[in-house]
C-alpha positions as YAML, in Angstrom:
chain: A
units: angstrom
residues:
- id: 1
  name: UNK
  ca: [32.31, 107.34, 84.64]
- id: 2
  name: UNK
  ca: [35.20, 109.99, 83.30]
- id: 3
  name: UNK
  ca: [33.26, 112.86, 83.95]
- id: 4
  name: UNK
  ca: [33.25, 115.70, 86.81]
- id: 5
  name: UNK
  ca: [29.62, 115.29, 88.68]
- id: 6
  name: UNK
  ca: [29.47, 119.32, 89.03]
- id: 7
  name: UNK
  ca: [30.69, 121.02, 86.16]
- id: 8
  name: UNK
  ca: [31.11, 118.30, 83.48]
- id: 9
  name: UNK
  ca: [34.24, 117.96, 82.51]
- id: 10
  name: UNK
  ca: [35.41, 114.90, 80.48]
- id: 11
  name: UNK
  ca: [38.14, 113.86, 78.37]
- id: 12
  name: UNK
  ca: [39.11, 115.72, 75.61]
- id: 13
  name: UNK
  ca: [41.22, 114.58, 72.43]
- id: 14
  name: UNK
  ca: [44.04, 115.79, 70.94]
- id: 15
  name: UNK
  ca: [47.48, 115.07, 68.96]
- id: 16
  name: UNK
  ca: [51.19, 114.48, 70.11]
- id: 17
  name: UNK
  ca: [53.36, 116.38, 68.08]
- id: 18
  name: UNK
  ca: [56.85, 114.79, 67.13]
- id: 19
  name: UNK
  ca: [59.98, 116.54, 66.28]
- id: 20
  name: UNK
  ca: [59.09, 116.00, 62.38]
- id: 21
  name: UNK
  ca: [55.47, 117.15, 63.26]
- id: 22
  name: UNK
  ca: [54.18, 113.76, 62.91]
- id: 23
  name: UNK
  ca: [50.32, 113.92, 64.59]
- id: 24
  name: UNK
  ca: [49.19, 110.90, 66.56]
- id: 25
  name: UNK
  ca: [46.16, 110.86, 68.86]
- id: 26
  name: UNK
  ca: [46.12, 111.74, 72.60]
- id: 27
  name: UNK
  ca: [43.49, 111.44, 75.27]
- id: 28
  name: UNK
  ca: [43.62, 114.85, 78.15]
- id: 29
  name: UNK
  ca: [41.90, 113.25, 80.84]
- id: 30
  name: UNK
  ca: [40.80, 115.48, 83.88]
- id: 31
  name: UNK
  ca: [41.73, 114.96, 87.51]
- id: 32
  name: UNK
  ca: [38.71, 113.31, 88.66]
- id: 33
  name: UNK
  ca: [38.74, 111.74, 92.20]
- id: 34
  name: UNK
  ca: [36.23, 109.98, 94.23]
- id: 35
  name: UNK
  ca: [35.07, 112.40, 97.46]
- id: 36
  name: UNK
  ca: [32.40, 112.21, 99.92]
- id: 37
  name: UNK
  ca: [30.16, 115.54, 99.63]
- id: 38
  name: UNK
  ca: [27.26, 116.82, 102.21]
- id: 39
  name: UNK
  ca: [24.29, 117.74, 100.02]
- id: 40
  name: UNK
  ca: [21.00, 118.83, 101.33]
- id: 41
  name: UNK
  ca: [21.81, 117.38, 104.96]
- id: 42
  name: UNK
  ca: [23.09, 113.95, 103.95]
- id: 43
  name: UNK
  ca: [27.10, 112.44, 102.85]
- id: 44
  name: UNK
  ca: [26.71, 111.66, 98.78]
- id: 45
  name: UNK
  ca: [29.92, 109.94, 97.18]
- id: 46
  name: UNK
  ca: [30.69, 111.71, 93.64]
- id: 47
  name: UNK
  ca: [33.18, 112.14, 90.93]
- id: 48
  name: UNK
  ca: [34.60, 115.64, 90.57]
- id: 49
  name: UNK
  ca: [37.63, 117.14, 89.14]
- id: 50
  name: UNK
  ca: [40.02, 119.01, 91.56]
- id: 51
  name: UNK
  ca: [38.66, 122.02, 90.38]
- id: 52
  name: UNK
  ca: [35.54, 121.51, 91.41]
- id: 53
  name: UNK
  ca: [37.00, 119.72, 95.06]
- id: 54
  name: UNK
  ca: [38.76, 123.10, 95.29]
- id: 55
  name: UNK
  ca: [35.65, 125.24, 95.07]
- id: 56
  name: UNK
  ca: [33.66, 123.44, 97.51]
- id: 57
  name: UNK
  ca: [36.19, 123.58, 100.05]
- id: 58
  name: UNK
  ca: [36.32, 127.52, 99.54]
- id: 59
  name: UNK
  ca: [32.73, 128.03, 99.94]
- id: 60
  name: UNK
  ca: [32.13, 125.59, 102.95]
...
């Protein structure tokens, strides 16, 4: 489900940092919203990141 339809994008994993450098896990999640897309003629409901949202809007 956490992952961008078009290009892929997932979460990634990390560390929090503390003052005394102290690493503890972290999750970077993407910005992934549900949108209704026209493919090939017909409306398609997908996952994609805003980056992706952003592009289709430029080339439609």
């Amino acid at each position: 489900m956490a992952k961008c339809a078009q290009c892929g994008k997932s979460t990634t994993f990390g560390h929090n940092r503390s003052f005394s450098q102290r690493a503890t896990n972290r999750a970077f999640r993407p910005n992934l919203q549900k949108v209704t897309v026209m493919e090939n003629g017909r409306l398609v409901k997908k996952v994609l990141c805003a980056r992706c949202i952003r592009t289709l809007a430029k080339t439609a």
